[in-house]
C-alpha positions in Angstrom: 37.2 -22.4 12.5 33.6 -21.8 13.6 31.3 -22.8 10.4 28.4 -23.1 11.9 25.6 -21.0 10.4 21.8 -20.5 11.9 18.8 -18.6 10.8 15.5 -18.2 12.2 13.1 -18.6 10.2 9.8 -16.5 11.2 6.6 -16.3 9.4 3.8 -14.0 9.7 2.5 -16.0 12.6 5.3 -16.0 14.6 5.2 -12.0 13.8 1.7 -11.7 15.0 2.0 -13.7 18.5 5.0 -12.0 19.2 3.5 -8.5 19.5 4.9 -7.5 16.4 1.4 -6.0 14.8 2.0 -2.3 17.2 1.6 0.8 15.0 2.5 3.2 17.6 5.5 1.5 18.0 6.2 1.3 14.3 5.0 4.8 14.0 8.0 5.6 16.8 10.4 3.5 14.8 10.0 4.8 11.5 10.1 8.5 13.2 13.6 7.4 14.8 14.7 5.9 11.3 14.0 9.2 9.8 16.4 10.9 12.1 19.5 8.2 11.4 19.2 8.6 8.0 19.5 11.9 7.8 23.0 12.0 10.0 24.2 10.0 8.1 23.8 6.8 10.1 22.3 4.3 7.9 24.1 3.2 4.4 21.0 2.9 1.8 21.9 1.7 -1.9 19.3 2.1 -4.8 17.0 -0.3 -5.0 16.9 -2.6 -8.1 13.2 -2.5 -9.8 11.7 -5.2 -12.3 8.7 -4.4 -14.0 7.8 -7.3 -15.9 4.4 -5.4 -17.5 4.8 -1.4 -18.5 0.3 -1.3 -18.2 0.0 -3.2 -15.3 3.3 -2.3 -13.3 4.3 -5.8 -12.1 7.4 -5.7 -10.8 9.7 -7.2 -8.2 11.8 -4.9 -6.1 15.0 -5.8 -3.8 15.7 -3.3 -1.4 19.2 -3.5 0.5 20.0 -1.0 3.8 22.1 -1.5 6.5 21.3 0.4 10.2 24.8 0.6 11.5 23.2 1.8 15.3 21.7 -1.8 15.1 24.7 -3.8 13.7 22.4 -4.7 11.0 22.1 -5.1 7.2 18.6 -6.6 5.3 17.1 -6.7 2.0 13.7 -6.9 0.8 12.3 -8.3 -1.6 9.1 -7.3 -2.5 6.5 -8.1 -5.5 3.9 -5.5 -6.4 1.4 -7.1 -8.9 -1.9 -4.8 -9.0 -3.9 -6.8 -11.2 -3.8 -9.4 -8.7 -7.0 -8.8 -6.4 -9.1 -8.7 -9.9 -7.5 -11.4 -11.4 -6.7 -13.7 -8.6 -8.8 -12.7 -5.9 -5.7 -12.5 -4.0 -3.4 -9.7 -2.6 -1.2 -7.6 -5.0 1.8 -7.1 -2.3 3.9 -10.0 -0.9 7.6 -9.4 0.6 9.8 -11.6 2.3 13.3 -10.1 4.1 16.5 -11.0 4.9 18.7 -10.1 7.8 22.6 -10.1 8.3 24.2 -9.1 11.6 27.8 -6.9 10.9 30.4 -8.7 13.1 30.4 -11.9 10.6 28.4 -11.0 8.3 26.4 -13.9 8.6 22.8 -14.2 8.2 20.6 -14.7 10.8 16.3 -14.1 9.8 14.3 -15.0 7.2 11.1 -13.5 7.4 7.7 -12.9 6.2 7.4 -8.9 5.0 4.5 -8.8 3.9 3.3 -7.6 7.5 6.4 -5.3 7.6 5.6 -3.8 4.5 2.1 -2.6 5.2 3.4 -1.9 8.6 6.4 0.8 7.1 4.1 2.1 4.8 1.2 3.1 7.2 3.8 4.1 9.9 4.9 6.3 7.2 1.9 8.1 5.9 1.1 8.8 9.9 4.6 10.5 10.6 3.5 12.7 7.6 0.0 13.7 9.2 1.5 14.3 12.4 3.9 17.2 11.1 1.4 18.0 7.8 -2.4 17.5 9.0 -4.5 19.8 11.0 -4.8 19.2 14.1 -8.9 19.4 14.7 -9.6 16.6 11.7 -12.8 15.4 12.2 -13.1 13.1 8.8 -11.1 10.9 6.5 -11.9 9.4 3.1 -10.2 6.2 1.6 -9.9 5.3 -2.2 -9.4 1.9 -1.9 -10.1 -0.5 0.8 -7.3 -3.2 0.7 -4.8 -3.9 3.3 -2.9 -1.1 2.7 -6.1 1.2 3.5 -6.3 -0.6 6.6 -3.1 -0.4 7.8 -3.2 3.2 7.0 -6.4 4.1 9.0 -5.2 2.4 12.0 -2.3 4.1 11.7 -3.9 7.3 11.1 -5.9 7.0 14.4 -3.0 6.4 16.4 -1.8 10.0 15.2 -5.6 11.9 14.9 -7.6 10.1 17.8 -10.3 13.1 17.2 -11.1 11.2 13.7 -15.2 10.7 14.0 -16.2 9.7 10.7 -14.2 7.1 8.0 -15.6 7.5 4.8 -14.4 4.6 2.4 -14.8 3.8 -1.5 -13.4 0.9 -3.9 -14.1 -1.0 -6.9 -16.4 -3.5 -4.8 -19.1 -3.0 -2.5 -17.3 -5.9 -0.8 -14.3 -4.8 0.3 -16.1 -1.8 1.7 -18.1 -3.7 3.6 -15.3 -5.9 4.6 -12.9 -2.9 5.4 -15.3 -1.4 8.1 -16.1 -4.4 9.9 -12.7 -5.5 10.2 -12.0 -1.5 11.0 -15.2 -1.3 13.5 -13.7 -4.1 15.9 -10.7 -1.2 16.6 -12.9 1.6 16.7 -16.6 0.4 17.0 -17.5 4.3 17.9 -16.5 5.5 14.3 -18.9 6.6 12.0 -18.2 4.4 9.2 -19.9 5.3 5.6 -20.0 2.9 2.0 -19.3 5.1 -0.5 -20.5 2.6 -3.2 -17.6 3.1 -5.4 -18.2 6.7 -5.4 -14.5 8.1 -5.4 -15.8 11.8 -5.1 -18.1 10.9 -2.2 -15.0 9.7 0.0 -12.8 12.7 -1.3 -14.7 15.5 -0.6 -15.4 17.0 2.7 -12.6 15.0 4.0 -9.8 16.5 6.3 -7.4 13.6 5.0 -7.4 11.5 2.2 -5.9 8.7 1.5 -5.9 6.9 -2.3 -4.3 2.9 -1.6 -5.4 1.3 -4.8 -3.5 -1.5 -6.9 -4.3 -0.1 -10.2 -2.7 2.9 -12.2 -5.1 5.3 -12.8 -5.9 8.9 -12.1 -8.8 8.5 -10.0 -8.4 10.9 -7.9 -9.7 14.7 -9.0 -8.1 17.9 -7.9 -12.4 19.7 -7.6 -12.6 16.9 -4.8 -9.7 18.3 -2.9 -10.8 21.0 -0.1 -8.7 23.8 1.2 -6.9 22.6 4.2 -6.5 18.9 3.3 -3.9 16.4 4.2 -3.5 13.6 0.9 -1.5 10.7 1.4 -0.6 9.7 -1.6 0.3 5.7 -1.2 1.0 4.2 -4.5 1.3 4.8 -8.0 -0.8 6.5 -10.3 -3.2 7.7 -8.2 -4.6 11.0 -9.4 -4.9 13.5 -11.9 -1.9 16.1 -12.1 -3.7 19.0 -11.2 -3.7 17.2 -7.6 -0.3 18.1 -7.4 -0.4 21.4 -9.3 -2.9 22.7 -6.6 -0.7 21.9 -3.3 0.8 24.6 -1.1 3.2 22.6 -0.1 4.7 18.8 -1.9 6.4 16.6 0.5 7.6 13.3 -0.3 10.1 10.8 1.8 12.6 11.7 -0.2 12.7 13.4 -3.7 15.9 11.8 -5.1 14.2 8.6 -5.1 10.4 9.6 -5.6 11.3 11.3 -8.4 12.9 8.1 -10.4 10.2 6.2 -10.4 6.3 6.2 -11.9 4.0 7.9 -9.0 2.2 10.9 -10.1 4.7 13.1 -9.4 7.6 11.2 -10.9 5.7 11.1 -14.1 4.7 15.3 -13.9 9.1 15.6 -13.3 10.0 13.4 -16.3 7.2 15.1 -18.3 9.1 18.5 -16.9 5.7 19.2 -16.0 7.1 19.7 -12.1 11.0 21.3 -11.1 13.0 20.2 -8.3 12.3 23.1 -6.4 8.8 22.7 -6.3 9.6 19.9 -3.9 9.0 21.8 0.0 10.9 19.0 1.4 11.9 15.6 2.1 10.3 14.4 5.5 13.0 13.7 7.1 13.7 17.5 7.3 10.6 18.5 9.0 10.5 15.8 11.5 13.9 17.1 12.4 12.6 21.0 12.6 14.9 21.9 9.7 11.7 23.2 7.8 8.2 24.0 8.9 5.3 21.4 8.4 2.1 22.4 8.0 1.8 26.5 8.9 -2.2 27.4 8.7 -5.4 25.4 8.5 -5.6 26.7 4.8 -2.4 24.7 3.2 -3.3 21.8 0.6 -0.7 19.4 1.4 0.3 16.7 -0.5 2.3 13.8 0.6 4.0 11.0 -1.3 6.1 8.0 -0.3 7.3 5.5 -2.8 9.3 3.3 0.4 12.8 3.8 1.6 14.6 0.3 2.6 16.4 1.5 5.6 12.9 2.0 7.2 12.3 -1.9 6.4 15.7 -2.7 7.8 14.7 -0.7 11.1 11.5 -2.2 11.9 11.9 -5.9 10.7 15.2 -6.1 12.9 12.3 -4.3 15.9 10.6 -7.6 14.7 13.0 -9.9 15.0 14.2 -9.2 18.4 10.1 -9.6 19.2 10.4 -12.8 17.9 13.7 -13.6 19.8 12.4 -12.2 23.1 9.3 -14.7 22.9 11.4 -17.4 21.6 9.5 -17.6 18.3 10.2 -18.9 14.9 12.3 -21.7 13.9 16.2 -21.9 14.0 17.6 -24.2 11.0 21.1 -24.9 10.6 21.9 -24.5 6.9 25.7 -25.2 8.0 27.6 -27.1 10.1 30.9 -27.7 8.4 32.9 -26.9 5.8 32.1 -28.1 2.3 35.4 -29.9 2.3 34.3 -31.6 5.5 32.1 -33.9 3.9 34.4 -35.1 0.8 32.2 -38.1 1.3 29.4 -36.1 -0.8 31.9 -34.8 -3.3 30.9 -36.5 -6.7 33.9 -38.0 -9.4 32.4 -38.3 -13.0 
């Protein structure tokens, strides 16, 4: 009987030198992920939430999905501590994943996420402005300037390459300054601008907007919001409800999940507050022309993603083959034999 059982393990590293940080090609991926999922070709349990503070929303989240085109099944797991960046100086998102390939069922990656994470979530967000944004954007603002903000401008770009100005605020000068040079080495030509904290300053006048903050609060005012805007709604709590009560159109990544957990929108449903119906639709349905995305220049459209495993699953095993392909990471035995192979080790009290 073959016993034998190897995993490689890759860290964020290996990620990065294997060619693993591409949005277009996550953008592609997640788009393709979309489509499996909705013909049925990807098995995608409920995820298992624990928030270990109702104020501050710490929690740890395992996700499970298989993608059966791939042979594939993964979990992540995935803490989400917002306080952390105050409190800690550090980031409030760290994931690791776990692969299994389907013919044994034996594992075979264990991987940094933390990359994939930021990577799903942005790739996300910019499969949303391609179907829901106008198409002669000229401006976007950021509410927050972590690595989720990042992610999401880059990712943005790749989708609205007309983009000329990048407004940005956060809760430190700091990290604004730090966001746009990091940003200005991709796309030195971009007009860059500190909003100094000034939420309203980034939101207004802006063709899409984008709130990525760690904390829970409503920051974000529905008198900032201009007729025709695109909002990417990333997080939590993000802004007030009369955000949402002024879209044309609410789109989520899908509403049976969205509307279980604590984003704005959850929180308007369990207040009843905001019906089923008043849901447009998942975006799985417009990527796949089932319904319309955006229709005229006019629409206030509102997008929000609270993170679907099987998109995870899709692009981590992407990254894995990377790392395969340019022989990365490191491949540890965990076993060679069976346990009663080495009865030398068994212990007699």
């Amino acid at each position: 009987m073959e016993n034998e059982i190897s995993v490689k393990i890759i860290s964020q590293k290996d990620l990065m030198e294997s060619g693993c940080f591409d949005v277009s090609e996550a953008i592609k991926i997640i788009e393709d992920a979309f489509l499996e999922y909705l013909e049925g070709r990807v098995i995608f349990p409920d995820k298992v939430s624990t928030i270990f503070e109702e104020k501050s929303q710490n929690r740890i989240n395992c996700l499970p999905a298989a993608v059966l085109k791939k042979h594939v099944y993964g979990m992540k797991w995935v803490s989400v501590f917002p306080e952390n960046p105050l409190k800690y100086n550090a980031q409030n998102l760290s994931a690791v994943i776990l692969l299994s390939e389907l013919k044994k069922g034996f594992p075979i990656a264990f991987m940094e996420g933390t990359l994939c994470s930021n990577l799903r979530t942005a790739a996300v967000g910019a499969v949303a402005a391609k179907y829901l944004a106008r198409k002669n954007i000229k401006t976007i603002g950021f509410i927050g300037a972590g690595e989720q903000a990042k992610s999401h401008f880059l990712a943005m770009m790749e989708i609205r390459p007309n983009i000329e100005k990048c407004k940005v605020a956060s809760r430190t000068n700091k990290s604004e300054k730090i966001f746009i040079k990091q940003m200005k080495k991709f796309y030195p030509n971009i007009e860059f601008v500190e909003c100094h904290g000034d939420y309203k300053e980034a939101a207004e006048k802006s063709d899409i907007i984008v709130t990525a903050i760690s904390g829970q609060e409503p920051i974000l005012k529905a008198e900032w919001v201009d007729e025709g805007t695109f909002y990417c709604h990333v997080a939590g709590l993000e802004d007030e409800y009369a955000v949402a009560e002024r879209a044309d159109k609410i789109v989520v990544d899908d509403w049976e999940v969205v509307k279980h957990r604590t984003q704005t929108i959850s929180r308007m449903y369990n207040e009843k507050l905001l019906r089923d119906e008043d849901i447009y639709a998942n975006l799985s349905e417009i990527i796949s022309g089932n319904k319309l995305g955006r229709e005229n220049d006019k629409e206030f459209i509102y997008f929000n993603s609270v993170g679907l495993s099987f998109l995870d699953i899709a692009l981590s095993n992407w990254m894995y083959e990377k790392v395969v392909e340019q022989k990365k990471g490191m491949d540890i035995l965990i076993q060679e034999n069976s346990m009663f192979d080495m009865e030398e080790f068994f212990i007699r009290k």
